[in-house]
Backbone as numpy.savetxt, mean C-alpha at the origin, in Angstrom:
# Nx Ny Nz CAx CAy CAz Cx Cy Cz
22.36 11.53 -23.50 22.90 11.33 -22.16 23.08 12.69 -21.49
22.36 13.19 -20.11 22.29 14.04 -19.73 23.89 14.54 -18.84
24.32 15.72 -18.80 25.89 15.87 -17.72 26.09 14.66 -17.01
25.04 14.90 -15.98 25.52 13.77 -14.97 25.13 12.95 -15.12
25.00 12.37 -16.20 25.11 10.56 -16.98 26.50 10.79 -17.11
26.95 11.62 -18.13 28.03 11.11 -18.84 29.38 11.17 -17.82
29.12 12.53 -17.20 30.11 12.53 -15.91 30.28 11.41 -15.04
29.44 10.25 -14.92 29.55 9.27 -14.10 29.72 8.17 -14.65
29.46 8.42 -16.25 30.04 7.13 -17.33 31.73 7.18 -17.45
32.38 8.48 -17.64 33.36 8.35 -17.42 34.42 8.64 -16.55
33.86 8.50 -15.48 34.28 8.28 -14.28 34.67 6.88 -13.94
33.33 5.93 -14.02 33.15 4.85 -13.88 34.43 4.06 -15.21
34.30 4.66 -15.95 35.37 3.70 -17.06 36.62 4.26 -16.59
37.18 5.34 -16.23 38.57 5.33 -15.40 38.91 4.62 -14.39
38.11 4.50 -13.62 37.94 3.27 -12.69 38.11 2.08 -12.78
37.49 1.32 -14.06 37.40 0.13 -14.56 38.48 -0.08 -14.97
39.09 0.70 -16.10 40.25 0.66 -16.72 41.19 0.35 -15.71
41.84 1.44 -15.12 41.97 1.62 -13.45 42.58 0.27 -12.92
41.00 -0.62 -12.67 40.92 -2.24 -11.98 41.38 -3.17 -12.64
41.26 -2.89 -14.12 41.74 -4.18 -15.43 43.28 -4.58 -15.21
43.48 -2.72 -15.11 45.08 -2.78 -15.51 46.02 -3.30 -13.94
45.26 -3.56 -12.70 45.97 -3.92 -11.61 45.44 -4.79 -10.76
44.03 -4.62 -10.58 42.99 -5.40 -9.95 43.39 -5.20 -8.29
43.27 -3.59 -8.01 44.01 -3.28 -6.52 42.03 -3.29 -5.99
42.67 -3.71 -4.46 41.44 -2.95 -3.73 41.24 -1.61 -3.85
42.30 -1.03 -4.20 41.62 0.91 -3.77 40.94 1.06 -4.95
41.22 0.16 -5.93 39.61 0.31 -7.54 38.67 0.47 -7.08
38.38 -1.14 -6.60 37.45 -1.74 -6.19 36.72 -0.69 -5.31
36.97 -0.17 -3.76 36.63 0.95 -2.86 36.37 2.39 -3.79
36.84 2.31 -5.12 36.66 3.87 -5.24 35.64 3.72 -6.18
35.14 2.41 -7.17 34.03 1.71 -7.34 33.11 1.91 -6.97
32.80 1.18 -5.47 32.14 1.02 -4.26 31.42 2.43 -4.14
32.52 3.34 -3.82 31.64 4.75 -3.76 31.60 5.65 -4.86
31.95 5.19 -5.98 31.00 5.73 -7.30 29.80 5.55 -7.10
28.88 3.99 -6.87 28.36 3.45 -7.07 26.91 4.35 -6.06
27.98 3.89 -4.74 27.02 4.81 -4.02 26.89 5.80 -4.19
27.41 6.39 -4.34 26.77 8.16 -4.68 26.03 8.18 -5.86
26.35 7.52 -6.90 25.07 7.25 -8.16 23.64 7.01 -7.37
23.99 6.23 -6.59 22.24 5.61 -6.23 21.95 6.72 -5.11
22.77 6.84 -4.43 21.99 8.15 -3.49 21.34 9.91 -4.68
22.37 9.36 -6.14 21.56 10.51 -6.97 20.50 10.13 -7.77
20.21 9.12 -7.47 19.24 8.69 -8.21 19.22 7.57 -9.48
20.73 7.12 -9.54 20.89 6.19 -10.83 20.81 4.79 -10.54
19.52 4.50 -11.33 19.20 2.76 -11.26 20.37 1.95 -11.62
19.61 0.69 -10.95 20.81 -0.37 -11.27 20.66 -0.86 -12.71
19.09 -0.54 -13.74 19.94 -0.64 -15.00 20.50 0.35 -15.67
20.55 1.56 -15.36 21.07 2.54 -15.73 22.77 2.12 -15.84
23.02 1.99 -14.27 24.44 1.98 -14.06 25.00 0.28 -14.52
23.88 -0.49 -15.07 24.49 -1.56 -16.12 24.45 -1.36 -17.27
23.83 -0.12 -18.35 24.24 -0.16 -19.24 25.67 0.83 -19.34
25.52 1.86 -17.93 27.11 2.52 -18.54 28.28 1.43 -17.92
28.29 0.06 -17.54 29.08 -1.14 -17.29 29.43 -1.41 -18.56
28.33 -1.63 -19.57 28.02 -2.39 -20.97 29.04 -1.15 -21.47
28.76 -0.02 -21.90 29.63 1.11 -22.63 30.96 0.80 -22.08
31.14 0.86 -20.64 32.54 1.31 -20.30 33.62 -0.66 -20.91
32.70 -1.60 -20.77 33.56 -2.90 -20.79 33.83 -2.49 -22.43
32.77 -2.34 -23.79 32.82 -2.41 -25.11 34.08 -1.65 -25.15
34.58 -0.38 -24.76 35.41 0.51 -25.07 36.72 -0.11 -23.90
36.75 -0.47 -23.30 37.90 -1.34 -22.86 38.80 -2.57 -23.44
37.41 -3.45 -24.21 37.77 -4.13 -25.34 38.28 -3.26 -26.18
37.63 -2.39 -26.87 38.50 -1.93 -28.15 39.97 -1.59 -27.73
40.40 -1.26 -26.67 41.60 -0.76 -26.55 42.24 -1.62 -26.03
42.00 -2.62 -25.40 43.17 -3.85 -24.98 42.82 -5.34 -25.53
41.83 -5.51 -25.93 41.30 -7.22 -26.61 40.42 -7.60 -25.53
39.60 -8.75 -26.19 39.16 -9.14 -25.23 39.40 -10.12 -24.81
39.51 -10.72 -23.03 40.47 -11.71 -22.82 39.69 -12.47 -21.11
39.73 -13.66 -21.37 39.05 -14.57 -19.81 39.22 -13.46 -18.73
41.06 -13.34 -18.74 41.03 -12.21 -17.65 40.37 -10.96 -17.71
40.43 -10.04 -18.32 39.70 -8.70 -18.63 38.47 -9.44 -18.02
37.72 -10.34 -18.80 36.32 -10.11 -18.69 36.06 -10.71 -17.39
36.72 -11.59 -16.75 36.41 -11.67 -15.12 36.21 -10.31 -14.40
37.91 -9.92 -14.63 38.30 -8.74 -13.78 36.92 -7.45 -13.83
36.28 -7.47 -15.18 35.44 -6.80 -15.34 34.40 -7.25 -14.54
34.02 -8.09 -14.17 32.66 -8.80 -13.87 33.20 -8.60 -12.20
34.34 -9.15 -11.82 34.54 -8.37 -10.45 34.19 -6.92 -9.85
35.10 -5.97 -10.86 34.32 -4.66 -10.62 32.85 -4.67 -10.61
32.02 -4.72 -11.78 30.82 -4.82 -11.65 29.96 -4.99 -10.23
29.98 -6.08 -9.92 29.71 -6.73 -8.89 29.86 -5.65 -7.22
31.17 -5.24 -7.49 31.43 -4.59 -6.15 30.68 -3.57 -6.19
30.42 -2.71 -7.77 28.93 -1.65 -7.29 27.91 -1.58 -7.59
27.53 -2.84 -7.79 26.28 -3.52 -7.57 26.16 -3.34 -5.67
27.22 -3.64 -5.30 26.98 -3.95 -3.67 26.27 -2.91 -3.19
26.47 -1.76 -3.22 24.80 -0.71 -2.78 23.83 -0.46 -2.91
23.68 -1.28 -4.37 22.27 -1.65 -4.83 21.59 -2.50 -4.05
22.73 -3.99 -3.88 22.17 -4.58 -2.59 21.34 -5.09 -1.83
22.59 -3.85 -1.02 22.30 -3.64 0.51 21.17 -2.61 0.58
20.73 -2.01 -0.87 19.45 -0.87 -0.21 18.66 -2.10 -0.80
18.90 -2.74 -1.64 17.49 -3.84 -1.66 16.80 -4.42 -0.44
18.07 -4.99 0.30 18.21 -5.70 1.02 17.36 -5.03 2.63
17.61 -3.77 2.59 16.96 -2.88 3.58 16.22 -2.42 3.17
15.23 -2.31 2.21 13.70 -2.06 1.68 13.20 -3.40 1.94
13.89 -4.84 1.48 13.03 -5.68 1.63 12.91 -6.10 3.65
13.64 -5.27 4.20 13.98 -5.48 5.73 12.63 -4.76 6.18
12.68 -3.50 5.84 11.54 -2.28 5.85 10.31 -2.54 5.93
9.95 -3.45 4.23 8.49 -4.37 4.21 8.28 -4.94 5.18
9.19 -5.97 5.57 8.53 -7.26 6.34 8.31 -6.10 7.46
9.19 -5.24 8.39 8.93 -4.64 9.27 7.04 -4.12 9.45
7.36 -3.29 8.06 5.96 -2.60 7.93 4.67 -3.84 7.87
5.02 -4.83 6.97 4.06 -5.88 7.27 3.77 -6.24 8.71
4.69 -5.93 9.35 4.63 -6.94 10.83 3.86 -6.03 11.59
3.92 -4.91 11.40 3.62 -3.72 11.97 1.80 -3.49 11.71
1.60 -3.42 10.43 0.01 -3.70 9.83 -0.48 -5.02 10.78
0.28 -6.08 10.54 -0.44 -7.06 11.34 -0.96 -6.81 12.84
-0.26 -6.22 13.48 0.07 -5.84 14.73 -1.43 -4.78 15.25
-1.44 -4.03 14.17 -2.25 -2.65 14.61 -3.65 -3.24 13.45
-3.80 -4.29 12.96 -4.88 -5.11 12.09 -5.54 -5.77 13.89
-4.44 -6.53 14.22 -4.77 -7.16 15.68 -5.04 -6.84 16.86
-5.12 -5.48 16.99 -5.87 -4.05 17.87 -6.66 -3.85 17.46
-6.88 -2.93 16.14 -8.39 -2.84 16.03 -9.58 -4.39 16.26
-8.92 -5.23 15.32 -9.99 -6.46 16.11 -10.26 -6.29 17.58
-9.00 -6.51 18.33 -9.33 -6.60 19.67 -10.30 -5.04 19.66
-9.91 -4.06 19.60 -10.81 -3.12 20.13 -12.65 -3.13 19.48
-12.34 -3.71 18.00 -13.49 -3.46 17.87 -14.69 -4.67 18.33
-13.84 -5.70 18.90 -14.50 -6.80 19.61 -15.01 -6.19 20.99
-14.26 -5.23 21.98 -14.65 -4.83 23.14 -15.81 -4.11 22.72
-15.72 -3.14 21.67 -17.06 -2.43 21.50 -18.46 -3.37 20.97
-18.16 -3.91 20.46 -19.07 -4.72 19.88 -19.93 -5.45 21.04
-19.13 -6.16 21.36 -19.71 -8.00 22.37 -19.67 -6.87 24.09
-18.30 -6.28 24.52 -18.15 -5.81 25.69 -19.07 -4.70 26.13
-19.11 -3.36 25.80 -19.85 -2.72 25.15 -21.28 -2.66 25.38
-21.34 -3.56 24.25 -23.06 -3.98 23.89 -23.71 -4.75 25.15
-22.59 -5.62 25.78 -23.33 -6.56 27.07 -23.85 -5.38 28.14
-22.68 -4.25 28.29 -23.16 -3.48 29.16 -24.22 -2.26 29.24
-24.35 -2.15 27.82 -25.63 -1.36 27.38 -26.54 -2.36 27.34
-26.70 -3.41 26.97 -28.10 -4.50 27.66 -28.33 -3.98 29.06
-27.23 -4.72 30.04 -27.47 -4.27 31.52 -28.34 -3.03 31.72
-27.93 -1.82 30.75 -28.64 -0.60 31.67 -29.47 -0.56 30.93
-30.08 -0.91 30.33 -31.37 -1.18 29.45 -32.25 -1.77 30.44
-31.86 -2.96 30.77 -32.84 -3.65 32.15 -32.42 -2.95 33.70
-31.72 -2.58 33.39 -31.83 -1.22 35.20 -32.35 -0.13 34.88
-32.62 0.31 33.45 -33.83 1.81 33.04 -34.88 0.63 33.44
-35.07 -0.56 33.13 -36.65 -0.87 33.06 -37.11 -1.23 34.24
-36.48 -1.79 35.12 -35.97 -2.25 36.86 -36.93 -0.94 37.67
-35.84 0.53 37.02 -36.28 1.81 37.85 -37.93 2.27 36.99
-37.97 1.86 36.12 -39.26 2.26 35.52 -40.46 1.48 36.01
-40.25 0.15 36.67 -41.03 -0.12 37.12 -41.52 -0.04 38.56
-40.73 0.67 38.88 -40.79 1.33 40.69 -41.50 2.52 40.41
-41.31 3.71 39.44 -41.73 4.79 39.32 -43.53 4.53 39.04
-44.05 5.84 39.14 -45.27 5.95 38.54 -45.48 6.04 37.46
-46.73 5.75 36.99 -46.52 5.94 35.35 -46.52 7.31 34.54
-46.89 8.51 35.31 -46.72 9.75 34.66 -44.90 9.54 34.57
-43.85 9.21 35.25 -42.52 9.99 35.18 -41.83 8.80 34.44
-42.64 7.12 34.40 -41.87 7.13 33.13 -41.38 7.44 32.08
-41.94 8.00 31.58 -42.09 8.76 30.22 -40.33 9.55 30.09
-39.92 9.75 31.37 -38.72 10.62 31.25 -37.37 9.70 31.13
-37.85 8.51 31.02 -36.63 7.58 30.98 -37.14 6.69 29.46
-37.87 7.42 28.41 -37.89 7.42 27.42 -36.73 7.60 26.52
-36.41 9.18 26.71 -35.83 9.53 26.42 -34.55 9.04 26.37
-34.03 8.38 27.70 -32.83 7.97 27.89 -32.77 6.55 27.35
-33.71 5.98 26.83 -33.28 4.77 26.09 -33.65 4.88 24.44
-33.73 6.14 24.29 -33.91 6.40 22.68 -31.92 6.71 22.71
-31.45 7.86 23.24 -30.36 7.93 23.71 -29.64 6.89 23.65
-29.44 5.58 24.47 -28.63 4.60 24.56 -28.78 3.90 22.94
-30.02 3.58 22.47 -29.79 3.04 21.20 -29.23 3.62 20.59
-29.56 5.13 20.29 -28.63 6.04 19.05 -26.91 5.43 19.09
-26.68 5.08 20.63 -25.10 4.72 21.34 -25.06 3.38 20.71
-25.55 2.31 20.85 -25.46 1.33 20.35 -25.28 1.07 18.83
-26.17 2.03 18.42 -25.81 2.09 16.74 -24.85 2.35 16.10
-23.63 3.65 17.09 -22.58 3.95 16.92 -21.65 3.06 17.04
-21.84 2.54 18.16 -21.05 1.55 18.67 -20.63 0.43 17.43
-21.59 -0.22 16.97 -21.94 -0.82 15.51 -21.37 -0.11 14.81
-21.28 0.77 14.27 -20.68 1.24 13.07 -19.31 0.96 13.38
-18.91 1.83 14.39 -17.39 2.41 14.53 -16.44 0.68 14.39
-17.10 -0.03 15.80 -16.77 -1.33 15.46 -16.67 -1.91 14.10
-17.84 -1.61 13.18 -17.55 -2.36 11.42 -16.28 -1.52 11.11
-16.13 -0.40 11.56 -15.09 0.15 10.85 -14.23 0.42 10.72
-13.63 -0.28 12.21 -12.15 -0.49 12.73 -11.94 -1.94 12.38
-13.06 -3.35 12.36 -12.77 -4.36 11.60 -13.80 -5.06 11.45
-14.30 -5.13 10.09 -15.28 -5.64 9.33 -15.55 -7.23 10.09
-16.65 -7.99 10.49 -16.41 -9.07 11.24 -17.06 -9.76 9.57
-17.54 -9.07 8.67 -17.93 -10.25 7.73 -16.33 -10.05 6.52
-15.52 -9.53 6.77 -14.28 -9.73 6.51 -13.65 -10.73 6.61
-13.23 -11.23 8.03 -13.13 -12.17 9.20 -13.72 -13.78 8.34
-15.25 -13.26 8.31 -16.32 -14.80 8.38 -16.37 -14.88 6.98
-16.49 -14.33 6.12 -17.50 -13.99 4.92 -15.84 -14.31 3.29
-15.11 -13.54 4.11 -14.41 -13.33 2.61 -14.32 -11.42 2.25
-13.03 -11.83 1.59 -13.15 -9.66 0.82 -14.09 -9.41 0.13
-14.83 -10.06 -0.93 -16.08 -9.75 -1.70 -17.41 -9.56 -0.91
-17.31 -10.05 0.20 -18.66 -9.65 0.56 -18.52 -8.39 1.66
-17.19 -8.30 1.93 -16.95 -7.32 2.80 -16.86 -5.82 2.16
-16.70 -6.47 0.72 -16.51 -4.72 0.13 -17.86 -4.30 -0.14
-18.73 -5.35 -0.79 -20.26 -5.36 -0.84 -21.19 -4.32 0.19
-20.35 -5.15 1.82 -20.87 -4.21 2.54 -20.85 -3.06 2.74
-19.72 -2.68 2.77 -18.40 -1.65 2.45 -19.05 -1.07 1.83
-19.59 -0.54 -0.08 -20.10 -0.22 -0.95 -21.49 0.37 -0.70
-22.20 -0.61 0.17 -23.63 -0.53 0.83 -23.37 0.51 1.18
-22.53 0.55 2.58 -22.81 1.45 2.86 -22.65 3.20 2.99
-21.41 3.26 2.13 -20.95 4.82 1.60 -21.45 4.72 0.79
-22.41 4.05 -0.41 -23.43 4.38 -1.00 -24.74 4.76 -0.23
-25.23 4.14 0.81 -26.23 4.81 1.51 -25.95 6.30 2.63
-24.73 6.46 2.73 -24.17 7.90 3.42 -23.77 8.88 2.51
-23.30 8.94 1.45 -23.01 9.56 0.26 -23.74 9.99 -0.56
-24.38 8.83 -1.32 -25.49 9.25 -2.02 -24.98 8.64 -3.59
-23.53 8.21 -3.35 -22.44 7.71 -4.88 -23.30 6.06 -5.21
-22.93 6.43 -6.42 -23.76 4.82 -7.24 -22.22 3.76 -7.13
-22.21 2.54 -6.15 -20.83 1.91 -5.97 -21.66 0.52 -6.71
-20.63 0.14 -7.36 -20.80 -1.49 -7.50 -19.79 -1.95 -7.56
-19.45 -3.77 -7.31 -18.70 -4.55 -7.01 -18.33 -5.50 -7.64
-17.07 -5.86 -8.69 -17.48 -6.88 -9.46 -16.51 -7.75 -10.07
-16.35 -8.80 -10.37 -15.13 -10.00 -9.84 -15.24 -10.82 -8.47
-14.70 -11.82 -9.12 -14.37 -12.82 -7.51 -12.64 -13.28 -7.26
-12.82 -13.60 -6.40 -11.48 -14.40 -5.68 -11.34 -15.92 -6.02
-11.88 -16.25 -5.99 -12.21 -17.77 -6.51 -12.20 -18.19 -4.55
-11.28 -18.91 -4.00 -10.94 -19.33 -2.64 -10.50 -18.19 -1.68
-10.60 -18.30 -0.54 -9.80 -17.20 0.22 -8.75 -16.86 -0.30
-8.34 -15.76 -0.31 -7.02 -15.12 -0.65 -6.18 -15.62 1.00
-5.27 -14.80 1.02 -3.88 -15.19 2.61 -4.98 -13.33 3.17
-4.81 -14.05 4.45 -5.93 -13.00 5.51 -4.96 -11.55 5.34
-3.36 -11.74 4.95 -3.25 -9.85 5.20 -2.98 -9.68 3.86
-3.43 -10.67 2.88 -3.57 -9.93 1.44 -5.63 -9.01 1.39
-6.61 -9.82 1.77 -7.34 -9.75 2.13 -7.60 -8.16 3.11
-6.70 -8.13 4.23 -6.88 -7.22 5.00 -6.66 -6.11 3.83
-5.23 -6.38 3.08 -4.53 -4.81 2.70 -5.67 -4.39 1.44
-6.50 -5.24 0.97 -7.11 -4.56 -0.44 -8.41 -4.19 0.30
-8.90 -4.48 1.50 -9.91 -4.16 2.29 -9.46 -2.43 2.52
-8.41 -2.60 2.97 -8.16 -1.12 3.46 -7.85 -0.14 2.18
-7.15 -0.61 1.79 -6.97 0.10 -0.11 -7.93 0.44 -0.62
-9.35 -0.34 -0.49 -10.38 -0.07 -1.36 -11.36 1.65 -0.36
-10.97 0.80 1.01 -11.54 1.92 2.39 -10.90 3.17 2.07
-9.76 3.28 1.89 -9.03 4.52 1.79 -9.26 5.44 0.42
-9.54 4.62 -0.32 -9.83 5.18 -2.00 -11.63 5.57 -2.24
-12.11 5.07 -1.51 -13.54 5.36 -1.15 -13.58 6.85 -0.43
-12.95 6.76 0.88 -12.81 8.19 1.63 -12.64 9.09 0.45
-11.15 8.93 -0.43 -10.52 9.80 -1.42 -11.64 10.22 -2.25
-12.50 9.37 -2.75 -13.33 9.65 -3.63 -14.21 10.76 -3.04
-15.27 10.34 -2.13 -15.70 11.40 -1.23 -15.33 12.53 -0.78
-14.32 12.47 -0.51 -13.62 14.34 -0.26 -12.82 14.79 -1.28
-12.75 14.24 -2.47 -11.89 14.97 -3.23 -12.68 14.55 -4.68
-13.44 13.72 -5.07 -13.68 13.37 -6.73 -14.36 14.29 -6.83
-15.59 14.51 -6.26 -17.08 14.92 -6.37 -17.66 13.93 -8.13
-17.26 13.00 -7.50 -18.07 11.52 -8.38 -19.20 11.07 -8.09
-19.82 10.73 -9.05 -21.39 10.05 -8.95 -21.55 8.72 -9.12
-20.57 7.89 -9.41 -20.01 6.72 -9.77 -18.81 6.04 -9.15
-18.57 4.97 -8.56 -17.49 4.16 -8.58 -17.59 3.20 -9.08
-16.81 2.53 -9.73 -16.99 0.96 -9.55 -15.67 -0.08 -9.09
-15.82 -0.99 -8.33 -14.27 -1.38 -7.88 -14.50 -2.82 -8.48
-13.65 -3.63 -9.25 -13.41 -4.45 -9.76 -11.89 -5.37 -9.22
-12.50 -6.85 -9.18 -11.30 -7.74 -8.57 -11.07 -8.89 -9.50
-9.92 -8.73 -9.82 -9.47 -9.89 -10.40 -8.86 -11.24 -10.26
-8.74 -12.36 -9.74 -7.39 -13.13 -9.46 -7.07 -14.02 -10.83
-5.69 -13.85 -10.70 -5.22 -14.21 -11.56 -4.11 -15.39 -10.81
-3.30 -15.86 -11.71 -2.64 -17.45 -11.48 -1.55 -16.98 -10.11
-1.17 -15.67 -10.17 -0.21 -15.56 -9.31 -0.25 -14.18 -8.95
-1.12 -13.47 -9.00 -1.43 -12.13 -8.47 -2.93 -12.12 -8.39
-3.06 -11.05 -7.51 -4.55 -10.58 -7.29 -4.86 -9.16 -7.80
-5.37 -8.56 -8.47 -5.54 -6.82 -8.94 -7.15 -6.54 -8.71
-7.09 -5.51 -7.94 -8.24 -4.07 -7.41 -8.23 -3.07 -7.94
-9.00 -2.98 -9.03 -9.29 -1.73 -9.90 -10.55 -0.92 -8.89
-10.02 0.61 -8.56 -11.35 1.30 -8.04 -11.72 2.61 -9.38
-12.63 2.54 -9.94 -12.53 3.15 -11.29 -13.75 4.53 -10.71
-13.42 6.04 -10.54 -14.56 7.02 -10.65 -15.02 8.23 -11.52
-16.37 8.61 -11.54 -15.99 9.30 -12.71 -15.94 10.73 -12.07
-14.94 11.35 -11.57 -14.66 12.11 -10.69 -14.18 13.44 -11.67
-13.52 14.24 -10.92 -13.13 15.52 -11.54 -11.20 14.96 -11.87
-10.91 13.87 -11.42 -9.49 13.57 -11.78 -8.62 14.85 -10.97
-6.98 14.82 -10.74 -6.54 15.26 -10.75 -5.23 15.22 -11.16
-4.37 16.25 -11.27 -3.07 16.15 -11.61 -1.72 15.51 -11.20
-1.48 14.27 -12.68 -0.82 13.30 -11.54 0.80 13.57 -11.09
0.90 14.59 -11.88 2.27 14.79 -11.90 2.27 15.82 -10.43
1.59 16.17 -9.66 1.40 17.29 -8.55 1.78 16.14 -7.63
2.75 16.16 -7.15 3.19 14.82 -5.98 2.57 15.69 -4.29
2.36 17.25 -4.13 2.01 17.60 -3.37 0.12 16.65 -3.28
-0.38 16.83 -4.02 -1.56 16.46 -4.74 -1.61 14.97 -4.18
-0.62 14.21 -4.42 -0.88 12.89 -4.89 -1.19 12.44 -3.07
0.06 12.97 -2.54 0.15 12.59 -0.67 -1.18 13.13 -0.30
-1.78 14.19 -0.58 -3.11 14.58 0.00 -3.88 14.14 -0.01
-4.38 12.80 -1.26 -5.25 12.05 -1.08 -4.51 10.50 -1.17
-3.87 10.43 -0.10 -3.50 9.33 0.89 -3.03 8.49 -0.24
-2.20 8.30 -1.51 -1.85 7.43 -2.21 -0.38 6.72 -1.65
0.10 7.62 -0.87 1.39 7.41 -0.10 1.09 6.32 0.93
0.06 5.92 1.60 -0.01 5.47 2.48 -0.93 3.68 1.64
-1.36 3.89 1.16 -1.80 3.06 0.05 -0.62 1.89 -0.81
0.27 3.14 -0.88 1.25 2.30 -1.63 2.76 1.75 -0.62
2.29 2.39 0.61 3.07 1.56 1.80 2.80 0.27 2.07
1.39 0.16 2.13 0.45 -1.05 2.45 0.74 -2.03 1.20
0.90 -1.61 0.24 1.06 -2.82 -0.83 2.41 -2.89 -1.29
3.61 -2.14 -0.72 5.33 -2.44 -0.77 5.33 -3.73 0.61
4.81 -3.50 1.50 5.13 -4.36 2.64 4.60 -5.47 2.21
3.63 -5.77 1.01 3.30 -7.45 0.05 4.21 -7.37 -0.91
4.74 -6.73 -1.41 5.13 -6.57 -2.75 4.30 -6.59 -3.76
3.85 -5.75 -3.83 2.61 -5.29 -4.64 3.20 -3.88 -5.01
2.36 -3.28 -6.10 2.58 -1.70 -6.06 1.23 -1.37 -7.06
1.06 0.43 -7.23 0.22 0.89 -7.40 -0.05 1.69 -8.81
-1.20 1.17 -9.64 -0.73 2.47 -10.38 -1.93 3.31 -10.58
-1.82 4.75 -11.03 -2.98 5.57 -10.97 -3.17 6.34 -12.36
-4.21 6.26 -13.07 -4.22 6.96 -14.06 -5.24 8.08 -13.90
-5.42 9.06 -14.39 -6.21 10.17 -14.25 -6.04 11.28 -14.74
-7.05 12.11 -15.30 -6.53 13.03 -16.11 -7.69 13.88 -15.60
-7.15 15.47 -15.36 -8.52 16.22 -15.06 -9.96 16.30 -15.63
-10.89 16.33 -15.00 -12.23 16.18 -15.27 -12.74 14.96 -16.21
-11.80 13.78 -15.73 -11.86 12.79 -16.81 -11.91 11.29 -15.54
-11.83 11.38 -14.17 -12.32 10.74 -13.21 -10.17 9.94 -12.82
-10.51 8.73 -12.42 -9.12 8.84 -11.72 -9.81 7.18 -11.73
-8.62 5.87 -11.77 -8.81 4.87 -11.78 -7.23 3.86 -11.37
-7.48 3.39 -9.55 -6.54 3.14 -9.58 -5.95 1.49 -9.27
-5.42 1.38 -9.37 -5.10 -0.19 -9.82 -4.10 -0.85 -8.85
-4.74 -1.71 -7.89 -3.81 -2.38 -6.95 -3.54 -3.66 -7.35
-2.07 -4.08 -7.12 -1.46 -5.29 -7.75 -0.79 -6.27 -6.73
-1.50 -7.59 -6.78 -0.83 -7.85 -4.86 -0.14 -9.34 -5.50
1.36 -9.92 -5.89 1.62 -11.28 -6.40 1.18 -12.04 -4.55
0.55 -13.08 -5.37 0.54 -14.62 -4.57 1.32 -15.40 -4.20
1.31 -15.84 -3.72 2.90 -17.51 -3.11 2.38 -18.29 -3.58
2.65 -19.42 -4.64 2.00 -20.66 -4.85 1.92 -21.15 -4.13
């Protein structure tokens, strides 16, 4: 037991003792902010139930054990539990927020990448047939100069296409996550030059922002790979299981150091593991230098 374990073990049993022997509110309140200041230092709620377990055993030995004691004990308990809570209670406030929030900015890019796509594209048709409109007024030596400008507009159109897939996949949408990562895979394997494959199914649709978040998880760990593995390999693997879904992205990369938390935020794992707290999901990463990096998304289901 490190100082400030034990300093807060017996603290906490003066306290208790304290509550047994009177059962005043000012226990209870001075409890309360034991409790909190434990968790603002960092001490879990089973931590601070097994020094409950120590401080009740050694209360027994010195007075018996008795209905009352062990209520009165279970009262204390309870009251500093209460900051445990209330920070539960405001992490799980946080998620839904952040969920609501993903949904929100999931439902922009659609909209935007629908304007580029359909809006966009209608109006690059139009000047496609007003280059051909003015090309057919001109002579035929100076057509030739409005060549150029419709090699130009396609290169635009092609962009247009991409950027649109890549603010929101429409075979995402139609298709399902497996065929969207497929595509996905396609094609930072054809810009890269990395060997990607894809492998597992879903069985039925997954729920559309479980779907969205391993779409983007897999997008974001792809980038990572690319600017930071220098891998020749990925492979991303999906599992569903009875009441969770898991996304293994496995590379054989240069790995890095996992204990470097400067390290870890730089290749976006922070933002990764935002996206899967707002499901209740979480992340884990194994990796060891020059030994590649393999990381594992975990998303539970609603029956």
């Amino acid at each position: 037991m490190n100082p400030d374990t034990k300093d807060l073990a017996e603290r906490y049993l003066e306290i208790l003792h304290e509550y047994v022997g009177g059962t005043s509110e000012t226990s209870l309140s001075r409890g309360y902010d034991l409790a909190r200041r434990a968790l603002v230092d960092g001490c879990g709620v089973l931590e601070l139930a097994a020094i409950h377990h120590q401080a009740l055993r050694r209360v027994f030995m010195e007075h018996g054990a008795s209905d009352g004691l062990l209520t009165a004990a279970g009262e204390f308990f309870a009251e500093c539990l209460s900051p445990y809570e209330m920070s539960h209670r405001g992490a799980q406030e946080g998620a839904r927020a952040l969920r609501h929030l993903n949904e929100v900015l999931e439902a922009e890019l659609k909209r935007i990448a629908h304007a580029l796509h359909d809006e966009a594209g209608q109006l690059l048709a139009s000047v496609h047939i007003a280059i051909a409109d003015v090309a057919n007024e001109l002579p035929p030596q100076a057509r030739g100069r409005l060549d150029g400008v419709e090699v130009l507009l396609k290169q635009i159109e092609a962009e247009l296409r991409t950027l649109s897939h890549e603010l929101r996949p429409t075979v995402l949408d139609n298709l399902g996550l497996v065929p969207a990562l497929e595509h996905l895979a396609e094609k930072v394997a054809k810009r890269t030059g990395l060997i990607l494959s894809v492998t597992g199914e879903t069985g039925e649709r997954l729920p559309a922002a479980v779907e969205t978040a391993l779409y983007r998880i897999v997008q974001e760990a792809l980038n990572n790979v690319v600017k930071h593995a220098h891998a020749h390999s990925v492979r991303i693997d999906l599992q569903r299981r009875r009441r969770k879904v898991l996304c293994a992205i496995r590379d054989d990369g240069v790995g890095f150091d996992a204990c470097d938390q400067r390290g870890n935020e730089g290749l976006g794992l922070s933002g990764i593991r935002e996206r899967l707290n707002s499901l209740g999901g979480s992340l884990s990463v194994v990796t060891e230098t020059r030994r590649g990096t393999t990381l594992l998304a975990d998303i539970p289901l609603k029956n």
